[in-house]
C-alpha positions in Angstrom: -9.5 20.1 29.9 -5.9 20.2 29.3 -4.5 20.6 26.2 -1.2 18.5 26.7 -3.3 15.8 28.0 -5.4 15.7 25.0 -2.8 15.6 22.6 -0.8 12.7 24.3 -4.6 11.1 24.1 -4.1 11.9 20.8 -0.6 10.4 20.4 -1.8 7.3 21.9 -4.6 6.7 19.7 -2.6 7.6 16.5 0.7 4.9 18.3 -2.4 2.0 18.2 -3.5 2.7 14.7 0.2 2.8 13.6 0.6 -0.7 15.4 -2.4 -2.3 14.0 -2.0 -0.6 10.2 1.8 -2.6 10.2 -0.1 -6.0 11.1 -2.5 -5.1 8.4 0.3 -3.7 6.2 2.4 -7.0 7.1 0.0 -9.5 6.3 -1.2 -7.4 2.7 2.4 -8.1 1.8 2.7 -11.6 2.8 -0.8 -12.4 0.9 0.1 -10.0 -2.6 3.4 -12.0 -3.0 2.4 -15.7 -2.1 -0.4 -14.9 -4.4 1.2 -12.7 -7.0 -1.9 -10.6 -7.1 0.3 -7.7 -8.8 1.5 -10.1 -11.4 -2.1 -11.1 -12.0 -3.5 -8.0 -12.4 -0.3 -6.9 -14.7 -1.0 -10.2 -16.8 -5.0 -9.7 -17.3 -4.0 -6.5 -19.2 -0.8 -8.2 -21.3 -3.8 -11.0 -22.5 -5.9 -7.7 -23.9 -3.3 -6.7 -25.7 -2.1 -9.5 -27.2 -4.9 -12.8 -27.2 -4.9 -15.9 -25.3 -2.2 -17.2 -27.8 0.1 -15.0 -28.1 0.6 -13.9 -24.0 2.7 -17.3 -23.1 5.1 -15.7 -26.2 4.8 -12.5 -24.9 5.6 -13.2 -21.9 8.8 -15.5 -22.7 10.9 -13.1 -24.4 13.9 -12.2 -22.7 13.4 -9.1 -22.0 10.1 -9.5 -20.1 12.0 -12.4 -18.4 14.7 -10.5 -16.8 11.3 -8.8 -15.2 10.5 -11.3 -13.4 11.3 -11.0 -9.2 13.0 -13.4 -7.0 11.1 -14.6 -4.4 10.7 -17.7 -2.0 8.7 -20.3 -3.5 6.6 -20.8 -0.7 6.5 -19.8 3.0 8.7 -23.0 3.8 11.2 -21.6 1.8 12.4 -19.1 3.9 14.2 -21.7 6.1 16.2 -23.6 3.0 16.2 -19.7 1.0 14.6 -21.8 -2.1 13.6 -19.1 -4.7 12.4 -18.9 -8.1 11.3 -16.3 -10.3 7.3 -14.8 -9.9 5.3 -13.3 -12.1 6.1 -10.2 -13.8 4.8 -6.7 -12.0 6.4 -4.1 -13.8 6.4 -3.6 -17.7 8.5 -0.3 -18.9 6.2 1.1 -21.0 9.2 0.5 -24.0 10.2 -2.8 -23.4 6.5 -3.5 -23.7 6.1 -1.7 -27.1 9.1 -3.4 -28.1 8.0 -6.7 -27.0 4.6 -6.0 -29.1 6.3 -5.2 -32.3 8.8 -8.4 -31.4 5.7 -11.1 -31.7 4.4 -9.0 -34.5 6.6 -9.3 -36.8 6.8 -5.4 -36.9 10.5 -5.0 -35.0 12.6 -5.1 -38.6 10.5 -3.2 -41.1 10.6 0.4 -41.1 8.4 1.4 -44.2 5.8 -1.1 -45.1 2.9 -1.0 -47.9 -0.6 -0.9 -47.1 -1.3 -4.2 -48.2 1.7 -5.7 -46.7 1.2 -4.1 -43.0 -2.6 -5.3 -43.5 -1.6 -8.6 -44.0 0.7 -8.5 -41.3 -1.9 -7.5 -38.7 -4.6 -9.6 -39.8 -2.0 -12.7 -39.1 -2.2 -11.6 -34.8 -5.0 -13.0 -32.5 -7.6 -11.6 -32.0 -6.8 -8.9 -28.9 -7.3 -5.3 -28.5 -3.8 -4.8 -29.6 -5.0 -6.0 -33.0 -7.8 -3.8 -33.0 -6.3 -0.8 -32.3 -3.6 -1.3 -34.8 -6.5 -1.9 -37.9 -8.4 1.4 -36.7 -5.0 3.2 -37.2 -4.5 1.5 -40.4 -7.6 2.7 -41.5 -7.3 6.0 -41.0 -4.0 6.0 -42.9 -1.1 5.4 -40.2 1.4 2.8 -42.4 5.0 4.3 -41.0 6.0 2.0 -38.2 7.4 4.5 -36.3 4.3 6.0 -36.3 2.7 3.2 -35.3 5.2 2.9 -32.3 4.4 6.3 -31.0 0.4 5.7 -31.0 0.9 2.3 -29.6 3.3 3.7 -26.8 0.6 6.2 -25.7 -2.0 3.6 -25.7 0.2 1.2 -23.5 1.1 3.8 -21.5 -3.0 4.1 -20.9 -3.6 0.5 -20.2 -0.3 -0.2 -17.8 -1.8 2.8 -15.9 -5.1 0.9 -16.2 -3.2 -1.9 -14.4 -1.6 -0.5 -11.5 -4.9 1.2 -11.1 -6.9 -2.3 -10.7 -4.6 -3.4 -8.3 -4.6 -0.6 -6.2 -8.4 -0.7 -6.5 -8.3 -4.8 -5.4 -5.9 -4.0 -2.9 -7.7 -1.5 -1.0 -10.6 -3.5 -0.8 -8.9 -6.1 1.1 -6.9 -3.5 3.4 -10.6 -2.3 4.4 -11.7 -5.9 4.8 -8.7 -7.1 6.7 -8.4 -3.8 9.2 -12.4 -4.4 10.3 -11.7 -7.8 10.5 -8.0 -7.3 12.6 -9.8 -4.5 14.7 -13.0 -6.7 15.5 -10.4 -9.8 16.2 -8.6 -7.3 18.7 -11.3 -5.5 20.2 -9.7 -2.4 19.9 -12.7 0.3 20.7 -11.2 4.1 20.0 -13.9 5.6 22.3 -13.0 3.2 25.2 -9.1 3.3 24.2 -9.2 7.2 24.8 -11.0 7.1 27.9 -8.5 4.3 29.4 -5.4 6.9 28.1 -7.5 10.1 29.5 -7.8 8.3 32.8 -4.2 6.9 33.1 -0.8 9.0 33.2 1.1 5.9 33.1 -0.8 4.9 29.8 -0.3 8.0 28.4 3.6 8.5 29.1 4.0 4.4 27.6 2.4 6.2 24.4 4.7 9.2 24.5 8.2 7.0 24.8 6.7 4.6 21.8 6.1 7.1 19.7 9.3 8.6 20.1 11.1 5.1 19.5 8.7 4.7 16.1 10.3 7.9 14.8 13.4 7.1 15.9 13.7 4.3 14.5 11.8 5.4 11.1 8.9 2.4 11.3 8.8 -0.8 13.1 10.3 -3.8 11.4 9.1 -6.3 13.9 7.1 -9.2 12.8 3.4 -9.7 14.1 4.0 -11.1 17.7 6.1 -8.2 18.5 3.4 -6.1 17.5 1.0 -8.2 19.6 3.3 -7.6 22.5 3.4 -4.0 22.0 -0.6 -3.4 22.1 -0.4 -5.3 25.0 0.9 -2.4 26.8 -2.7 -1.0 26.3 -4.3 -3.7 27.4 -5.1 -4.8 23.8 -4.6 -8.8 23.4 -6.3 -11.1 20.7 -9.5 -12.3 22.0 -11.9 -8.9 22.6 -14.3 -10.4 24.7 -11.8 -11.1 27.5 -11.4 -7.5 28.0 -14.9 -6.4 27.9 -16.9 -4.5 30.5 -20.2 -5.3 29.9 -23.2 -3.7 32.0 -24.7 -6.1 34.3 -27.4 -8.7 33.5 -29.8 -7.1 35.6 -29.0 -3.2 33.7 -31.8 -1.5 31.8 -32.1 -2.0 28.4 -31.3 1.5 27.9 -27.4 1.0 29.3 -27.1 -2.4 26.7 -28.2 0.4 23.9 -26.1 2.7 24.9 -22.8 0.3 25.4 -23.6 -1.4 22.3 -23.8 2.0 19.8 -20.9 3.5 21.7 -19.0 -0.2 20.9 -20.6 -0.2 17.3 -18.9 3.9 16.9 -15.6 2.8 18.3 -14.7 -0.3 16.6 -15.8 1.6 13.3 -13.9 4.5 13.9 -10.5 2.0 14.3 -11.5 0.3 11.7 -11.7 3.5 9.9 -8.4 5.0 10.7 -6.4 1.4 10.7 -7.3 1.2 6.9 -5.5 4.1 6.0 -2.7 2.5 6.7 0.7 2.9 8.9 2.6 5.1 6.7 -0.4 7.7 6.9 -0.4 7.0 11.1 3.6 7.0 10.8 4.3 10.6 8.5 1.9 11.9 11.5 3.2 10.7 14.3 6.4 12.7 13.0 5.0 15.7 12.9 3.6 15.7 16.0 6.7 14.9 17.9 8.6 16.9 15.6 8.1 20.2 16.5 9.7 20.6 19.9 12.8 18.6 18.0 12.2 22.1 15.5 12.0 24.9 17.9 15.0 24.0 20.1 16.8 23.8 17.1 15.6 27.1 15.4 16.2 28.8 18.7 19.6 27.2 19.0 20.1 28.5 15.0 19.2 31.8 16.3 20.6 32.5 19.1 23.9 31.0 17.3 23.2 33.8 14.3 23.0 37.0 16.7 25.9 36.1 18.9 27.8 35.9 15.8 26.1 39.5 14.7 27.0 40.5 18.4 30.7 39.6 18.0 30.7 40.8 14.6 29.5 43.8 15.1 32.1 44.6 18.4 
């Protein structure tokens, strides 16, 4: 077995997944910002905080406004450039604080009584927000600034708690979307590295496209010129055309055997198309890096002991 010819099996494999994973990575985007599943999962926290009631005024102050991102309305819009403001994704954990004390009434007092910061909180919604502020209350906490540094710690806790659901939605879909991309595709690792095992040519269209990914730092092509690109492997929408299947009249024994090695490949691109192309991209790098390294460190060398040489005569 030859070593070089593994790793360019390897390099091929890794250029697939990296294809794949931006089609996977492409269509995640398009589907998080026509839904505004960040801005959902941001808002479902801001209604904790502060009630039902309170989140449309929340969510209308100024300062959370100028939050907001620009985007197209729809995916018409990006033929007339129509765009409007989404929902908001990103709360700084001290404009949120502020925000809170804003439709609290709490923003202009510095020193309050007990009595009159009790009554105060008992006028908010009912929200976790309020509840938090009566357990401080009772256990003594009346100085608003205070009160601003506990609740900044606990928002701080919950936006984390945020970013934390969606990257826990979002992964579920990227899972769901690569088995469902790599089935749609057909893309088997185990017969995909016995095609680039068997073929030179394969192999070398591999090498050059991985050298053009780092080159270029990523792909910024849309989904057809993605398409185009597996193509070069023989991968096209529509798995079945592509198939090999053993023939009808082929012991049961071969249909077993084709159907767990199918079963093993499809998972394992599933697998590795979920992690996403930055993962596939950061090591494609490395592995064409090092020649890129050791010419250089060798030129750095050599460079250094000429200048020693001369230096030293």
């Amino acid at each position: 077995m030859s070593l070089s010819q593994a790793l360019d099996v390897a390099i091929g494999l890794i250029v697939v997944y990296y294809l794949l994973g931006s089609i996977v990575s492409l269509i995640t985007q398009l589907i998080n910002e026509t839904f505004e599943t960040r801005g959902k999962a941001l808002e479902q926290y801001l209604v904790r905080l502060v009630g039902d009631k309170k989140i449309d005024d929340l969510i209308n102050l100024p300062q959370l406004q100028a939050l907001r991102p620009i985007r197209y309305k729809n995916l018409l819009s990006v033929f007339s450039s129509a765009t409007e403001p989404k929902k908001i994704e990103k709360v700084p954990v001290a404009i949120l604080v502020n925000s809170f004390f804003d439709i609290s009434g709490l923003t202009a007092n510095g020193e309050m009584e007990l009595r009159q910061l009790a009554e105060l909180v008992d006028k908010m919604p009912d929200s976790e927000g309020k509840q938090a502020f009566i357990s401080w209350i009772n256990q003594g906490v009346t100085n608003i600034e205070d009160l601003r540094v506990r609740t900044t710690a606990y928002f701080t806790g919950l936006l984390d708690q945020a970013a934390a659901t969606f990257r826990a939605r979002a992964r579920s879909f990227v899972i769901m979307l690569s088995l469902a991309i790599t089935i749609l595709f057909g893309t088997d690792t185990v017969q995909l590295a016995q095609n680039l095992w068997q073929s030179a040519d394969l192999r070398a269209i591999a090498a050059a496209q991985a050298q053009m990914v780092v080159e270029q730092e990523g792909t910024q092509a849309d989904v057809s010129d993605i398409v185009d690109e597996l193509e070069k492997y023989s991968i096209k929408i529509g798995w079945w055309q592509t198939q090999q299947l053993p023939a009808n009249n082929a012991p049961v024994t071969d249909w077993v055997y084709f159907v767990l090695l199918k079963v093993i490949g499809l998972s394992v691109t599933a697998m590795a198309v979920s992690q996403g192309s930055s993962f596939w991209y950061d090591l494609l790098k490395k592995m064409t890096s090092p020649a890129t390294s050791t010419s250089s460190s060798k030129t750095s060398d050599g460079g250094s002991s000429s200048t020693s040489s001369s230096s030293s005569g």
